[in-house]
C-alpha positions in Angstrom: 13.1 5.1 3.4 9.9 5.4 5.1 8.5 3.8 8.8 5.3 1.8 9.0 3.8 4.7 10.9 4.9 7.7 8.4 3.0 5.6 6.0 0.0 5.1 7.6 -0.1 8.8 7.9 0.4 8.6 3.8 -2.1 6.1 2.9 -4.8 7.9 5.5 -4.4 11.0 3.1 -5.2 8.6 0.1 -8.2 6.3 1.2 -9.7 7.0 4.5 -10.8 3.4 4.8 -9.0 0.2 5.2 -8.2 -2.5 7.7 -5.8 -5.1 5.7 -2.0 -4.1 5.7 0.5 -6.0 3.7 4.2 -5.1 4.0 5.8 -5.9 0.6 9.4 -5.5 0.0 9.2 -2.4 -2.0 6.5 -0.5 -0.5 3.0 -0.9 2.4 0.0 -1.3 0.8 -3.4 -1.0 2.7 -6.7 -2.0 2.1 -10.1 -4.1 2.5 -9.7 -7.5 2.9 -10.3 -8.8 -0.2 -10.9 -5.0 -2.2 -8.9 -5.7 -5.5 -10.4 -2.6 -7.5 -8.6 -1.8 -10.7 -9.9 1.9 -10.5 -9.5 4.7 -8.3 -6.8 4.7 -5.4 -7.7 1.6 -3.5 -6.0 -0.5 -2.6 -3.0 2.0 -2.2 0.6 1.3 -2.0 3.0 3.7 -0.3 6.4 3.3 -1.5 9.0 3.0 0.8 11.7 5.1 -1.0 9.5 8.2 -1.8 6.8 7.6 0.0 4.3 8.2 -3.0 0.5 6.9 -2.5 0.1 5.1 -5.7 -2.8 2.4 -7.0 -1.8 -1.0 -6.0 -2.3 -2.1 -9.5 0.1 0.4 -10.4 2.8 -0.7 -7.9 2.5 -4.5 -9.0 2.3 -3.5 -13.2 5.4 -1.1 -12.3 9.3 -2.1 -11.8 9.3 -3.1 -8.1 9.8 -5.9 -6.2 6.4 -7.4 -4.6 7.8 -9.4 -2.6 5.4 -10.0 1.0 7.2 -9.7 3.7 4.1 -9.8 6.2 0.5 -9.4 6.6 -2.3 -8.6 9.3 -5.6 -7.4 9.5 -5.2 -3.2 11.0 
């Protein structure tokens, strides 16, 4: 399991941009408020059991629990 701060590190390799953080049960996803692109890596999710970047619509089409635990602008 992962800390808020290893994936931050993660997501920063990913998408060098983003100031919206949602802490979902199964993984952090960041991005612009409001981006919900359905190409490329943004919004990314980093799971919190590999600590994979993946696309956010991957995460939420995929067999995890998407729960939101929290939210705040970064």
């Amino acid at each position: 399991m992962i800390t808020y701060d290893e994936a931050l590190k993660k997501a920063l390799e990913c998408c060098d941009e983003f100031n919206y953080f949602l802490d979902q049960t199964d993984a952090f996803v960041f991005s612009k408020k409001g981006d919900m692109s359905f190409g490329g890596i943004a919004p990314v999710a980093v799971l919190k059991d590999s600590g994979e970047c993946i696309n956010y619509v991957a995460f939420i089409d995929g067999d995890y629990d998407t729960t939101i635990v929290s939210e705040k602008y970064i």
